[in-house]
PQR file with spaces between the fields and no chain letter, atoms N, CA, C, O and H, PARSE charges and radii, in Angstrom:
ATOM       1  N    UNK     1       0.839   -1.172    0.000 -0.4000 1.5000
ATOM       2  CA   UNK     1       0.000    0.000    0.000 -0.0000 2.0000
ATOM       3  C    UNK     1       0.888    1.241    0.000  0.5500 1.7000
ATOM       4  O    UNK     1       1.965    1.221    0.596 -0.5500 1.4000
ATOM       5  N    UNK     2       0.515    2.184   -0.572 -0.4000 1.5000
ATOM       6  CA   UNK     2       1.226    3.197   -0.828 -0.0000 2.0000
ATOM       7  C    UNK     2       0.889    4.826    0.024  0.5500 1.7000
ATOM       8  O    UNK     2      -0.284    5.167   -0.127 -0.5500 1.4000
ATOM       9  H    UNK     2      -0.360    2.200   -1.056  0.4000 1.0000
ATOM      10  N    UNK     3       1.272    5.269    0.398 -0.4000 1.5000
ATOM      11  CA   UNK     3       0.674    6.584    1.213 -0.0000 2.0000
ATOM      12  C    UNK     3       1.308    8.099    0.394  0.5500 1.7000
ATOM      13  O    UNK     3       2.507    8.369    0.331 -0.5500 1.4000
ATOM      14  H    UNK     3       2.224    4.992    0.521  0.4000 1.0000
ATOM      15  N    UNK     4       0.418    8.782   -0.066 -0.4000 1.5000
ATOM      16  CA   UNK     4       0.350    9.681   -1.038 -0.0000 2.0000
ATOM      17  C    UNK     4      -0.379   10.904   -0.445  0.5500 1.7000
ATOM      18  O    UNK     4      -1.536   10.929   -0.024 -0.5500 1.4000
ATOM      19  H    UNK     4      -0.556    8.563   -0.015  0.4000 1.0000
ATOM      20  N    UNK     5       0.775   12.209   -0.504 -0.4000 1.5000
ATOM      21  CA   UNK     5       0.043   13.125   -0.084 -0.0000 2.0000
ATOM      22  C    UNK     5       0.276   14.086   -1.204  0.5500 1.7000
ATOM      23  O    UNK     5       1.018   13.989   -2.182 -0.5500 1.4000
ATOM      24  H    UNK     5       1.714   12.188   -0.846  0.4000 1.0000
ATOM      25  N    UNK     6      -0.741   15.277   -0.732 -0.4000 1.5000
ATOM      26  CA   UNK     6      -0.905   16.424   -1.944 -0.0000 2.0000
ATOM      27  C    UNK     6      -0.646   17.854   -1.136  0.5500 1.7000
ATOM      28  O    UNK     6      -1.005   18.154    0.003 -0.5500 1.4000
ATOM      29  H    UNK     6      -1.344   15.356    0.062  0.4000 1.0000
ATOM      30  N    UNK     7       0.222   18.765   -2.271 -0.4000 1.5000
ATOM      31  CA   UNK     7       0.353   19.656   -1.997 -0.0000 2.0000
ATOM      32  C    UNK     7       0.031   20.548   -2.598  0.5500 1.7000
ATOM      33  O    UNK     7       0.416   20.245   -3.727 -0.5500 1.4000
ATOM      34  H    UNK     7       0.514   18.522   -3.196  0.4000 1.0000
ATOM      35  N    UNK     8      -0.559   21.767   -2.684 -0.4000 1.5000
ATOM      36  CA   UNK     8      -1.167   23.248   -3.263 -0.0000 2.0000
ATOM      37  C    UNK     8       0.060   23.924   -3.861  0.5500 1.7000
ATOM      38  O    UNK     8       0.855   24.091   -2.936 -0.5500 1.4000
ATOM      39  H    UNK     8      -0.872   22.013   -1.767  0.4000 1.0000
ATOM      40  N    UNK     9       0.441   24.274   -4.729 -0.4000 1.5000
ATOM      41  CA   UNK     9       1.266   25.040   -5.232 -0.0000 2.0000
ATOM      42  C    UNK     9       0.619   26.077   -5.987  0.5500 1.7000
ATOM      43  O    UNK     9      -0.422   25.848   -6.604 -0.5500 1.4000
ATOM      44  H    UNK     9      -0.205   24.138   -5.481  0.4000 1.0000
ATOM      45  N    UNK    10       1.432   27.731   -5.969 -0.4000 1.5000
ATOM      46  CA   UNK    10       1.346   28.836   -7.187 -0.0000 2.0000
ATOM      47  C    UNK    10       2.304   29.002   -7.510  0.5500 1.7000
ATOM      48  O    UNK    10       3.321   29.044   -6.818 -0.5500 1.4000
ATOM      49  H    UNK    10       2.277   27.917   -5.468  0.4000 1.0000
ATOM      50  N    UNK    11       2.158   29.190   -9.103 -0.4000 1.5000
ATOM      51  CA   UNK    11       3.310   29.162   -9.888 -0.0000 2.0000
ATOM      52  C    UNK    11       2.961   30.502  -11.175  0.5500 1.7000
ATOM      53  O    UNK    11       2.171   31.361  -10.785 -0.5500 1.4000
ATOM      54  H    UNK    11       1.331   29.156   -9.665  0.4000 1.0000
ATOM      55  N    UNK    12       3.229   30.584  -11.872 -0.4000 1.5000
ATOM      56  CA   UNK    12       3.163   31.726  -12.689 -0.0000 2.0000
ATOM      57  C    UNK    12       4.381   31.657  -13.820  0.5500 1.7000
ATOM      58  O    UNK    12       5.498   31.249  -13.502 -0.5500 1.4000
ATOM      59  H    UNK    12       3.871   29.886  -12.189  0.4000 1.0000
ATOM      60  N    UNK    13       3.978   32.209  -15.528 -0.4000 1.5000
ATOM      61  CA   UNK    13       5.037   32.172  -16.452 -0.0000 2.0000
ATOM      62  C    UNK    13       4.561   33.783  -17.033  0.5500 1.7000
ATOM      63  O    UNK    13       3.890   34.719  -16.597 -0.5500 1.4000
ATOM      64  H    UNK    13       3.070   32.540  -15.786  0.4000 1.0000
ATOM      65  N    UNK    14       5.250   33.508  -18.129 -0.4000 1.5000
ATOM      66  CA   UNK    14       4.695   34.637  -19.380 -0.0000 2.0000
ATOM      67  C    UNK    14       4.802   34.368  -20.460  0.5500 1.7000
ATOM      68  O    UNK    14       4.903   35.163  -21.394 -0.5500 1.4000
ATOM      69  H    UNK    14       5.795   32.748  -18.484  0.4000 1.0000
ATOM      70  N    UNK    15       4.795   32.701  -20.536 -0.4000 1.5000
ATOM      71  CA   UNK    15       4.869   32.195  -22.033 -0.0000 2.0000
ATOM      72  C    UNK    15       3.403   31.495  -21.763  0.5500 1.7000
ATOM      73  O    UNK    15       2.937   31.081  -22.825 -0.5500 1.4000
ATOM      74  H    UNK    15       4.713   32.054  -19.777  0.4000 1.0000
ATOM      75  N    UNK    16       2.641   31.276  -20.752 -0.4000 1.5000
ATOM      76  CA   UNK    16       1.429   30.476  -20.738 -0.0000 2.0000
ATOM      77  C    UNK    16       0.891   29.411  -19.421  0.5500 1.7000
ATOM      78  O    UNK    16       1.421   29.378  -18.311 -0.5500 1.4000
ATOM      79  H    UNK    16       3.019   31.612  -19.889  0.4000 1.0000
ATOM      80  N    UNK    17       0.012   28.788  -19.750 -0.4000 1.5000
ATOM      81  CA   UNK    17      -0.507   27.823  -18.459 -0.0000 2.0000
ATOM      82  C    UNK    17       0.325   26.821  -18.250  0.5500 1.7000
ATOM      83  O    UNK    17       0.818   26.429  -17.192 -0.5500 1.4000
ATOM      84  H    UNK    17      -0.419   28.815  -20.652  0.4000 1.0000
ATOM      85  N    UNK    18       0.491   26.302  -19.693 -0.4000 1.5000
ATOM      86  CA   UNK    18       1.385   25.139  -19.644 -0.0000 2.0000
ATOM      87  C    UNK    18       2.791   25.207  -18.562  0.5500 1.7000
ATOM      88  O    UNK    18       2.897   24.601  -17.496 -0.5500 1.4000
ATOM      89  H    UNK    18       0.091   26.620  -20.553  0.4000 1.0000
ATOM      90  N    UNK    19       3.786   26.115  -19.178 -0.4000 1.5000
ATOM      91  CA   UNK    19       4.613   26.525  -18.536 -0.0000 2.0000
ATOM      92  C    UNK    19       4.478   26.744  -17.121  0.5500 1.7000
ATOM      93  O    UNK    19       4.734   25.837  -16.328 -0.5500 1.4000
ATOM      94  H    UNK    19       3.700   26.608  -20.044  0.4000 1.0000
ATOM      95  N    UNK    20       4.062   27.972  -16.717 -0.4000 1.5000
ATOM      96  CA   UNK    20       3.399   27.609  -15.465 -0.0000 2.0000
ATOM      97  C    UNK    20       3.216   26.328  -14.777  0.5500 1.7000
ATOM      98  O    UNK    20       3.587   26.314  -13.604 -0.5500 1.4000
ATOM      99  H    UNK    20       3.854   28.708  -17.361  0.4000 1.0000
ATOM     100  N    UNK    21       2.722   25.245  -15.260 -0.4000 1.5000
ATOM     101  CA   UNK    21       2.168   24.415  -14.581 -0.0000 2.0000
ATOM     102  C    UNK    21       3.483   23.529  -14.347  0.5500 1.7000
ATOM     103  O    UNK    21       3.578   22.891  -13.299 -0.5500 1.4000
ATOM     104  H    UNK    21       2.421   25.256  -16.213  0.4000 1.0000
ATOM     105  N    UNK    22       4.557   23.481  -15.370 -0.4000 1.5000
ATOM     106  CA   UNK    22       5.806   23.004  -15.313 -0.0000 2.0000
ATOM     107  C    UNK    22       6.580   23.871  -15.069  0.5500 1.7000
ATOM     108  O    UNK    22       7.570   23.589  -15.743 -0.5500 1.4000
ATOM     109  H    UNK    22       4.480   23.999  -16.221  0.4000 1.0000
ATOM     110  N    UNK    23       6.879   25.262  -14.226 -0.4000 1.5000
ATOM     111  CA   UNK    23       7.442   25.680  -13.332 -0.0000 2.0000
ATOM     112  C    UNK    23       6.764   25.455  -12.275  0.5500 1.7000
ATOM     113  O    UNK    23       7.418   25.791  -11.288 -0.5500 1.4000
ATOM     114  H    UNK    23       6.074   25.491  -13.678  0.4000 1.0000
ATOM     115  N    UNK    24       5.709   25.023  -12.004 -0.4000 1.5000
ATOM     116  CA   UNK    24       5.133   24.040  -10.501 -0.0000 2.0000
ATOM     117  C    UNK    24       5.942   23.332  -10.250  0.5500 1.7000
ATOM     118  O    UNK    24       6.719   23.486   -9.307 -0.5500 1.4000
ATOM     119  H    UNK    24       5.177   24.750  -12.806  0.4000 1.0000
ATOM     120  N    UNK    25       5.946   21.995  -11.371 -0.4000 1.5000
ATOM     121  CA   UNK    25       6.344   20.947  -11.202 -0.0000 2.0000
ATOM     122  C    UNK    25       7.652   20.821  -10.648  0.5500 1.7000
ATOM     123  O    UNK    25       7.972   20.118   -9.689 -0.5500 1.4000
ATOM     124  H    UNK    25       5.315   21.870  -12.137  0.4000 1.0000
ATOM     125  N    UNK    26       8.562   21.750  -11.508 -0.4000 1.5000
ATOM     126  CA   UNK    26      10.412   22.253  -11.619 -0.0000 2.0000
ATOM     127  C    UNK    26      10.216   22.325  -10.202  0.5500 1.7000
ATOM     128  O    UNK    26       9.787   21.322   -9.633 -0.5500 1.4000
ATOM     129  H    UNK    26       8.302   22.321  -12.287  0.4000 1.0000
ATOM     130  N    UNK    27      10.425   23.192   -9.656 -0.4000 1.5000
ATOM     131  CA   UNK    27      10.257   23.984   -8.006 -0.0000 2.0000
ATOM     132  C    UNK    27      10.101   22.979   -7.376  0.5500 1.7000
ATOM     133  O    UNK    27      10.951   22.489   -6.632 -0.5500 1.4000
ATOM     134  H    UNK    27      10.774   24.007  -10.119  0.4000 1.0000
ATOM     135  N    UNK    28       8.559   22.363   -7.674 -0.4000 1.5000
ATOM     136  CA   UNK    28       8.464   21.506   -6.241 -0.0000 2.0000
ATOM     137  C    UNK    28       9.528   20.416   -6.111  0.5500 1.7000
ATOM     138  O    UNK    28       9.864   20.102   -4.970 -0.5500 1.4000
ATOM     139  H    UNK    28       7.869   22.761   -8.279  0.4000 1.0000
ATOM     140  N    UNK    29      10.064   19.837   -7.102 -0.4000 1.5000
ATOM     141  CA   UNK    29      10.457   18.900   -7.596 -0.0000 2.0000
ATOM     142  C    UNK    29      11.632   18.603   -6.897  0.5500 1.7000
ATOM     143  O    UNK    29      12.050   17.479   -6.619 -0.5500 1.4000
ATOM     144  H    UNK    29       9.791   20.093   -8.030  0.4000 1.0000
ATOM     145  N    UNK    30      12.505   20.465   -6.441 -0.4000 1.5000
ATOM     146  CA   UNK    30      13.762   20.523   -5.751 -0.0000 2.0000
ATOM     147  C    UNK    30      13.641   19.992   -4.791  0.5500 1.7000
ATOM     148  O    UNK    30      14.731   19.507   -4.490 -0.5500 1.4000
ATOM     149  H    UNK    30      12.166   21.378   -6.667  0.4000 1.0000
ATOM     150  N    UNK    31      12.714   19.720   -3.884 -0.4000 1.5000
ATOM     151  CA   UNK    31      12.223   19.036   -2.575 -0.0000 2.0000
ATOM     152  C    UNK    31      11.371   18.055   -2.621  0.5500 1.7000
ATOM     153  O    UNK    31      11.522   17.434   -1.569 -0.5500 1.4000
ATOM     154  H    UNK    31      11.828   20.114   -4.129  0.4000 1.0000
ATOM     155  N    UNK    32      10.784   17.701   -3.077 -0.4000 1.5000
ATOM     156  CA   UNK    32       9.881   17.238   -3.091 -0.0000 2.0000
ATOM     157  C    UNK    32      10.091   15.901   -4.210  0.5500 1.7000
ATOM     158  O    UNK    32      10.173   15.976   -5.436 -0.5500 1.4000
ATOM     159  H    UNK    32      10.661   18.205   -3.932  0.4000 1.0000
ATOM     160  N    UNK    33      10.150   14.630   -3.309 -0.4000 1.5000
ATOM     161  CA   UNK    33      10.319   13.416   -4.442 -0.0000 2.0000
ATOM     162  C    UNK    33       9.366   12.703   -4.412  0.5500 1.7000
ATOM     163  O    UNK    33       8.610   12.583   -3.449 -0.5500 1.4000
ATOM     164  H    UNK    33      10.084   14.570   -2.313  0.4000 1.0000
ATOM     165  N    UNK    34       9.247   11.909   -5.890 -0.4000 1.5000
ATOM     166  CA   UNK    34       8.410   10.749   -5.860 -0.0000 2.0000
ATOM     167  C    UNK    34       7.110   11.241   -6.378  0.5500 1.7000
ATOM     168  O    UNK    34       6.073   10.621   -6.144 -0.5500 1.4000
ATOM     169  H    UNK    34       9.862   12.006   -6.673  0.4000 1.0000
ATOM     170  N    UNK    35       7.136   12.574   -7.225 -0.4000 1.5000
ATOM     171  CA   UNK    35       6.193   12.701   -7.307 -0.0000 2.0000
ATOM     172  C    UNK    35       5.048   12.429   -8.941  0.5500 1.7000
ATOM     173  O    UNK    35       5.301   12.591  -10.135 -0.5500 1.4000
ATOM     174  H    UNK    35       7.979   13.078   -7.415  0.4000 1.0000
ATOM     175  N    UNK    36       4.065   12.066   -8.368 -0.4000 1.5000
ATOM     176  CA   UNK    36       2.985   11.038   -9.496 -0.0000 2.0000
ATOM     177  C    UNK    36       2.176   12.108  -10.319  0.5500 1.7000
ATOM     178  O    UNK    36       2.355   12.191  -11.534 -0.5500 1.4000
ATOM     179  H    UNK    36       3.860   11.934   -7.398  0.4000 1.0000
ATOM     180  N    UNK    37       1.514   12.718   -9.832 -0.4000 1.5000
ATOM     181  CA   UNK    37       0.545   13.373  -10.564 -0.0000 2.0000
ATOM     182  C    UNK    37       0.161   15.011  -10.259  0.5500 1.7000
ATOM     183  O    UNK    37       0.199   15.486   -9.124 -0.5500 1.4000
ATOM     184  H    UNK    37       1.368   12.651   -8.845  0.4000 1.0000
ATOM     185  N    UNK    38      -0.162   15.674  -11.302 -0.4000 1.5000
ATOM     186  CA   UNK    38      -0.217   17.681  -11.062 -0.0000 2.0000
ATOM     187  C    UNK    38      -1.820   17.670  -11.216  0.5500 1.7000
ATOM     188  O    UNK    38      -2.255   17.081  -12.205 -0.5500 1.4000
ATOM     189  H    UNK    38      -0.193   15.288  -12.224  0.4000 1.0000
ATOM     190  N    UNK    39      -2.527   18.126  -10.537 -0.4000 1.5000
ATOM     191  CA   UNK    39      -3.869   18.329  -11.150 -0.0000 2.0000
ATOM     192  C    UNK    39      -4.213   20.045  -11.054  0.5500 1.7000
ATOM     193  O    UNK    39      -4.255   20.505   -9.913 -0.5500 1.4000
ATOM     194  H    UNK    39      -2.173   18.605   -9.733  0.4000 1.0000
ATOM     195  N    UNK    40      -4.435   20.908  -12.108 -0.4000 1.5000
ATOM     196  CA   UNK    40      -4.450   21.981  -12.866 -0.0000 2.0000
ATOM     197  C    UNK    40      -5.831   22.410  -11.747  0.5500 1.7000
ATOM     198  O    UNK    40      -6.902   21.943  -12.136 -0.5500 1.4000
ATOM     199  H    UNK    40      -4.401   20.534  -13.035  0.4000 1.0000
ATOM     200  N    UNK    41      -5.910   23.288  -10.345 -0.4000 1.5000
ATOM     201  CA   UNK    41      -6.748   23.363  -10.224 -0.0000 2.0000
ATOM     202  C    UNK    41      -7.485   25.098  -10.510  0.5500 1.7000
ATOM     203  O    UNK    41      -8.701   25.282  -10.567 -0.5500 1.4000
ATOM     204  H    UNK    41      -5.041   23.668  -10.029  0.4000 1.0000
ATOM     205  N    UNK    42      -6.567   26.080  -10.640 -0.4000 1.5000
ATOM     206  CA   UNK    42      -7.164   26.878  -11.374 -0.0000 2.0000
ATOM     207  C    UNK    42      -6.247   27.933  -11.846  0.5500 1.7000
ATOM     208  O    UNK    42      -5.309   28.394  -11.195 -0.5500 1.4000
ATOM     209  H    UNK    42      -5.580   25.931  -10.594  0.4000 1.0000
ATOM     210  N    UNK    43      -6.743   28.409  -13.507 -0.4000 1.5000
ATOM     211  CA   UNK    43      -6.137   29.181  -14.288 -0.0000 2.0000
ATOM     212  C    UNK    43      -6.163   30.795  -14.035  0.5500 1.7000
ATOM     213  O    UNK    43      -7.256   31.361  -14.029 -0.5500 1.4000
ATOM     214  H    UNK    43      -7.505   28.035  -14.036  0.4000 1.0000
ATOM     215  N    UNK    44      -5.401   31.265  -13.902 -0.4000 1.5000
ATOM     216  CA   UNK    44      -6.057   32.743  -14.060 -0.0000 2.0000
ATOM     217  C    UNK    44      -4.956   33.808  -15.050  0.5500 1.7000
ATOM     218  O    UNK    44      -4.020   33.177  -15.543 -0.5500 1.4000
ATOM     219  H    UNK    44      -4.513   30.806  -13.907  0.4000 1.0000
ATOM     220  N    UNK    45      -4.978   35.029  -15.313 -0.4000 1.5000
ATOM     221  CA   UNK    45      -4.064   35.861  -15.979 -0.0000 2.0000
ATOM     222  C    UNK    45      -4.375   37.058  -15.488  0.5500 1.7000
ATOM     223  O    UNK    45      -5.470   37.404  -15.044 -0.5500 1.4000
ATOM     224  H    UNK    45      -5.738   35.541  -14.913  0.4000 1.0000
ATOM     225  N    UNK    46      -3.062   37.903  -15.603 -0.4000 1.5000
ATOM     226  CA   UNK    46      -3.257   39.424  -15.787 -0.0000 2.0000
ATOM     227  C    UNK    46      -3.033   39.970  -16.725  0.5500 1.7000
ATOM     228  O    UNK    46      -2.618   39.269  -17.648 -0.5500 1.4000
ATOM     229  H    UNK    46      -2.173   37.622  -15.963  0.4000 1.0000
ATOM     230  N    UNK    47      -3.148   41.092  -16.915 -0.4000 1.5000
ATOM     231  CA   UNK    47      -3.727   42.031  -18.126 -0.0000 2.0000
ATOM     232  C    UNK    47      -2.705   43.192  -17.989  0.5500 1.7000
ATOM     233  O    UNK    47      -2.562   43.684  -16.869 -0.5500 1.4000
ATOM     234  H    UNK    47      -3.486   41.661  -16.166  0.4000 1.0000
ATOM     235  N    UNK    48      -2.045   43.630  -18.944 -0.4000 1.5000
ATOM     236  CA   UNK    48      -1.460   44.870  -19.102 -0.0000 2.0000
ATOM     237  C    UNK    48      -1.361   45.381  -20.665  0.5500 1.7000
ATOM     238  O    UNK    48      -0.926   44.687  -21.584 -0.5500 1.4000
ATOM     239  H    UNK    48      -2.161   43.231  -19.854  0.4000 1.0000
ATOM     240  N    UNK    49      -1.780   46.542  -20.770 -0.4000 1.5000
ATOM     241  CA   UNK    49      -2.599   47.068  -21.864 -0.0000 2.0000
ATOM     242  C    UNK    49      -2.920   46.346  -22.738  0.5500 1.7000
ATOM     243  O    UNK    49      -2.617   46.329  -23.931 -0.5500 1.4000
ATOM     244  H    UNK    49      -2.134   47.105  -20.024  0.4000 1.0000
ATOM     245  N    UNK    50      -3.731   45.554  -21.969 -0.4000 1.5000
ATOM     246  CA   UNK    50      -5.120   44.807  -23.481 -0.0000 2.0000
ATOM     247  C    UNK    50      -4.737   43.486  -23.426  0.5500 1.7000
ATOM     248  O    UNK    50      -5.600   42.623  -23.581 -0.5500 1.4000
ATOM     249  H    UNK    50      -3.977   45.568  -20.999  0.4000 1.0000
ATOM     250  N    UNK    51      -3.073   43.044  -23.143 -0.4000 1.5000
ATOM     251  CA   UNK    51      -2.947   41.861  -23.440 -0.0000 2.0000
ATOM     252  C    UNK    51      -2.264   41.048  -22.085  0.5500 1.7000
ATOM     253  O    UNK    51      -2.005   41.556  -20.994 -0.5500 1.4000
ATOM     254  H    UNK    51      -2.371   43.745  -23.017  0.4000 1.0000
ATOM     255  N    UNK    52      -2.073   39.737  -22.476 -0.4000 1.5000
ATOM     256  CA   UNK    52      -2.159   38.668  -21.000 -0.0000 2.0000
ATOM     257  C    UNK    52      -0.901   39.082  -21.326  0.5500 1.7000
ATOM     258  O    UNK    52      -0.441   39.241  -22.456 -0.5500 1.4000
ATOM     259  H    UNK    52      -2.284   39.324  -23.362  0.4000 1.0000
ATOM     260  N    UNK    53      -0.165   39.309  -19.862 -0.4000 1.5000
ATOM     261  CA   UNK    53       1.438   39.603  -19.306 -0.0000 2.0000
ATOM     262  C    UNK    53       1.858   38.446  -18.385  0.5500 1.7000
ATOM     263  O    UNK    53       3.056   38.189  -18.273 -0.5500 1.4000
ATOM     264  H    UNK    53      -0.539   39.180  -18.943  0.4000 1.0000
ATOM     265  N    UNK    54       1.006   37.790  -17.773 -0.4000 1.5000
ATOM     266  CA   UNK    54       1.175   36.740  -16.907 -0.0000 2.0000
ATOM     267  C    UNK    54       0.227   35.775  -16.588  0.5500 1.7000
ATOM     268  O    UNK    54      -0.760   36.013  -15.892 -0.5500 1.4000
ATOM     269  H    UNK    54       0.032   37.998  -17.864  0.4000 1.0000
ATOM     270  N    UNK    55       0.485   34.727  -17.060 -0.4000 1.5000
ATOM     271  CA   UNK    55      -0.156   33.521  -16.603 -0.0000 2.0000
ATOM     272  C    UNK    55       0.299   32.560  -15.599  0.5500 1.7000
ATOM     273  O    UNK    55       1.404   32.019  -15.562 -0.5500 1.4000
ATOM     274  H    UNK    55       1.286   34.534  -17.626  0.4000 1.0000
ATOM     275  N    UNK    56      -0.714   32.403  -14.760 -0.4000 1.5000
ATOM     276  CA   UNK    56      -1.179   31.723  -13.218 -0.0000 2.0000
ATOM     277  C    UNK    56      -2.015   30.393  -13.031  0.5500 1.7000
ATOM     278  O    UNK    56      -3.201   30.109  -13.201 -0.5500 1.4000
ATOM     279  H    UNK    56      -1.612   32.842  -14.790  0.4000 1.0000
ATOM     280  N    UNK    57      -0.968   29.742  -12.638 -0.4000 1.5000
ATOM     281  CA   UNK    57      -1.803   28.231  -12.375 -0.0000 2.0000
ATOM     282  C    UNK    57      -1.688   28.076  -10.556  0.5500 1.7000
ATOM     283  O    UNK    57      -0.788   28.417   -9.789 -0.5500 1.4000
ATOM     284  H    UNK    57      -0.005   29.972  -12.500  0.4000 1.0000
ATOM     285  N    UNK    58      -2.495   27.674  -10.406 -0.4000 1.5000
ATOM     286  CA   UNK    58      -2.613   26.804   -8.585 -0.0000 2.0000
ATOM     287  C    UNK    58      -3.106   25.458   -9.218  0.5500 1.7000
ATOM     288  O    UNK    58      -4.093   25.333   -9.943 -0.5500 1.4000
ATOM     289  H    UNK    58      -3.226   27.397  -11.030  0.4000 1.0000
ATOM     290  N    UNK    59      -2.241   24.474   -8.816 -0.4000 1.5000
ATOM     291  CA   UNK    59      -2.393   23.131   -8.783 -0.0000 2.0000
ATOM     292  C    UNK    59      -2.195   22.422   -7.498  0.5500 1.7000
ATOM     293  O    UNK    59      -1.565   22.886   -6.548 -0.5500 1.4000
ATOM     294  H    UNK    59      -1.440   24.575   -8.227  0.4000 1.0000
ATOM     295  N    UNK    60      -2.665   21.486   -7.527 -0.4000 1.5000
ATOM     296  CA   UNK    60      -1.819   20.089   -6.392 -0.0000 2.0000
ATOM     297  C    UNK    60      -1.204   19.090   -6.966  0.5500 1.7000
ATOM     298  O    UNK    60      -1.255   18.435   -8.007 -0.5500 1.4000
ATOM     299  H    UNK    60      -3.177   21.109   -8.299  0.4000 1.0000
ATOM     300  N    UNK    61      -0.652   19.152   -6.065 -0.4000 1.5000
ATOM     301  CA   UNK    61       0.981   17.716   -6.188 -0.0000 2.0000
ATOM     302  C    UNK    61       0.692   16.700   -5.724  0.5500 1.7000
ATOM     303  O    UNK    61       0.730   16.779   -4.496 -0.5500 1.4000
ATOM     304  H    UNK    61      -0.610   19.683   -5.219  0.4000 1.0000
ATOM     305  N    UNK    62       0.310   15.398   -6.200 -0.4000 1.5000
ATOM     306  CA   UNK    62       0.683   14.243   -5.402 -0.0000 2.0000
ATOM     307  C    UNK    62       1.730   13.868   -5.636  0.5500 1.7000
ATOM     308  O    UNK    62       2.218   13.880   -6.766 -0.5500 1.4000
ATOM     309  H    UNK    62       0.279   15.334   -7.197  0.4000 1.0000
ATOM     310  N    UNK    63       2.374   13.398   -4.469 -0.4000 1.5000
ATOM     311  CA   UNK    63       3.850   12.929   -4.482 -0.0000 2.0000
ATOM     312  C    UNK    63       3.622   11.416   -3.092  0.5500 1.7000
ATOM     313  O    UNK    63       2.863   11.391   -2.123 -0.5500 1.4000
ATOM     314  H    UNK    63       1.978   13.388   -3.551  0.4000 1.0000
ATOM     315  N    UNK    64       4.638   10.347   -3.583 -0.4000 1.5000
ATOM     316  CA   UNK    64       4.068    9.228   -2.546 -0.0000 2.0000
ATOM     317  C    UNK    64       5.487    9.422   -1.420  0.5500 1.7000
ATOM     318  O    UNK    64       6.708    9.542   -1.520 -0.5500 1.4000
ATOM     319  H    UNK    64       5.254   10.367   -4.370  0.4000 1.0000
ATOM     320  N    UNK    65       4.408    9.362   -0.293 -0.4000 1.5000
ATOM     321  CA   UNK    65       5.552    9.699    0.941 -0.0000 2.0000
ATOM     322  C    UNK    65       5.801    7.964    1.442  0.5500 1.7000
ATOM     323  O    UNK    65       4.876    7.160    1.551 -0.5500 1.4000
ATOM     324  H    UNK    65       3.416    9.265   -0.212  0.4000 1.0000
ATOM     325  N    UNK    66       7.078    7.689    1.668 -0.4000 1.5000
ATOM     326  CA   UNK    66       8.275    6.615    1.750 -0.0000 2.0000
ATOM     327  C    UNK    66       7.921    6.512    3.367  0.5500 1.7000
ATOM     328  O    UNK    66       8.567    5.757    4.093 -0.5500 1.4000
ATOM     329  H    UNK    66       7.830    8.342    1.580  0.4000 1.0000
C-alpha cells in the first residue's frame, strides 16, 4: 500500500498555463520526491494594456511519501 500526499502550489510564467504548470512541477520537484501526478486546479491571468502579461496556475501535487 502506498501513502500519497498532496500539496497546493502557485506558480506563474509569461509564455502560458502550460509553462506555469511546469514551473510548478520544476520547483516543487527541488524538494519534493516521488512525485505522481499535477492536477491543474485553477487558471487565471493578468492584463497589461489589453494583453495577457502573466499567466497563473494553482495546482496540487501528489507525491508518494516513503
Amino acid at each position: 500500500m502506498s501513502i500519497l500526499k498532496v500539496i497546493e502550489v502557485l506558480a506563474n510564467s509569461n509564455k502560458g498555463w502550460e509553462d506555469a504548470a511546469r514551473n510548478a512541477v520544476d520547483h516543487a520537484s527541488k524538494t519534493v520526491k516521488n512525485i505522481r501526478s499535477v492536477y491543474i486546479n485553477e487558471q487565471s491571468a493578468t492584463v497589461k494594456d489589453g494583453k495577457i502579461d502573466n499567466y497563473r496556475v494553482n495546482v496540487k501535487i501528489t507525491f508518494e511519501v516513503n
